[in-house]
C-alpha positions in Angstrom: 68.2 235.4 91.1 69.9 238.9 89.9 69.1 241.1 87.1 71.4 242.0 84.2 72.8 244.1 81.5 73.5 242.7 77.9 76.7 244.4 77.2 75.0 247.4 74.5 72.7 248.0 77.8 75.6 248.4 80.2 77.9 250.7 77.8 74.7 252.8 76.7 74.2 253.1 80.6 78.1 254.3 80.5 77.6 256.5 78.1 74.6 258.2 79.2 76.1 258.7 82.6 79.6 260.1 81.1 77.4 262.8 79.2 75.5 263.4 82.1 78.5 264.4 84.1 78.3 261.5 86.6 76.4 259.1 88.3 76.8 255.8 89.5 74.2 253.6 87.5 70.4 253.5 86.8 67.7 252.7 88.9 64.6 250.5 87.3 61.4 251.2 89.0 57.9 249.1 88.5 55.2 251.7 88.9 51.2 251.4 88.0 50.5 252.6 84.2 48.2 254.6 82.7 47.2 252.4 79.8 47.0 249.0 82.2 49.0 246.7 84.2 52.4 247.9 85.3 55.5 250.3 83.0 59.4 250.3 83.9 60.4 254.1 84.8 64.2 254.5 84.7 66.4 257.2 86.7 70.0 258.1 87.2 71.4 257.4 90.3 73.7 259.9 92.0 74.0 258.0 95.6 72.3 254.4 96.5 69.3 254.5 98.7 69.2 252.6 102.3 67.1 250.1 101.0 68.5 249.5 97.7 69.4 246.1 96.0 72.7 246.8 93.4 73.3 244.7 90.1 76.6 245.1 89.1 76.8 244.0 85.4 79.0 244.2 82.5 80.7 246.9 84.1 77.2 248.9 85.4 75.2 248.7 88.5 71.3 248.8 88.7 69.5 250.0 91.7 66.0 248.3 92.5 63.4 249.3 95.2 62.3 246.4 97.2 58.9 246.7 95.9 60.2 246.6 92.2 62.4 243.7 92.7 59.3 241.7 93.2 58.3 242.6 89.7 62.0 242.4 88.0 63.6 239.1 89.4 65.6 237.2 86.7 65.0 240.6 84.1 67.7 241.0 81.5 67.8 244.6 79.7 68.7 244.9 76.8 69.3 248.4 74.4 68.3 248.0 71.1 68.2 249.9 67.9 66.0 249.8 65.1 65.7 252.0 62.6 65.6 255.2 63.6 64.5 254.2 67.1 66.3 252.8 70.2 65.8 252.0 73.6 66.0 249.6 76.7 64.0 246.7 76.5 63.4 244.0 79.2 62.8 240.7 79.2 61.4 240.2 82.0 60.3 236.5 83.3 57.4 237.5 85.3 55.4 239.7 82.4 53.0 237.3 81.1 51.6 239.7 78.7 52.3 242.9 76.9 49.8 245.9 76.6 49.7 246.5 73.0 51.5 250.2 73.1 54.4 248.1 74.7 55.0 250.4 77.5 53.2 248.3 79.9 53.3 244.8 80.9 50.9 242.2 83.6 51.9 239.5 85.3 
């Protein structure tokens, strides 16, 4: 299994780079939360890591930590916009539930 982009994620990942004067793609990281369970933190990426597994998709690549991938096999991200709001979300296989702020998931 991989991860992906949805196309809106991969040319809002474009975009944000191209404004940011560079880069070569995001990297997702699975860290402990505050609130409970575990929150996706994301980063630009200037230069891949030793250890780093790369997602190339739709045109953007996604660097993953070995101890993240554990948490984010099979994830798709998505960028959405609602409203006034927008922002990545993931569906990720492995989350069985949601904390309720919706920065946080457990598996």
């Amino acid at each position: 299994m991989a991860m992906r982009l949805t196309d809106r994620a991969a040319e809002q990942i474009r975009n944000y780079l191209a404004e940011r004067g560079g880069g070569v793609g995001i990297r997702v990281i699975v860290q402990s939360s505050e609130c409970s369970g575990m929150a996706y933190r994301l980063e630009f990426v200037d230069k891949a890591e030793e250890n780093d597994f790369v997602f190339d998709s739709c045109g953007a690549k996604i660097f993953v930590d070995e101890k993240s991938l554990i948490w984010l096999e099979g994830t798709e991200i998505d960028y959405l916009q609602i409203g006034d709001e927008s922002g990545f979300a993931f569906n990720n296989p492995n989350a069985r539930n949601q904390c309720g702020c919706g920065e946080s998931f457990y598996v």
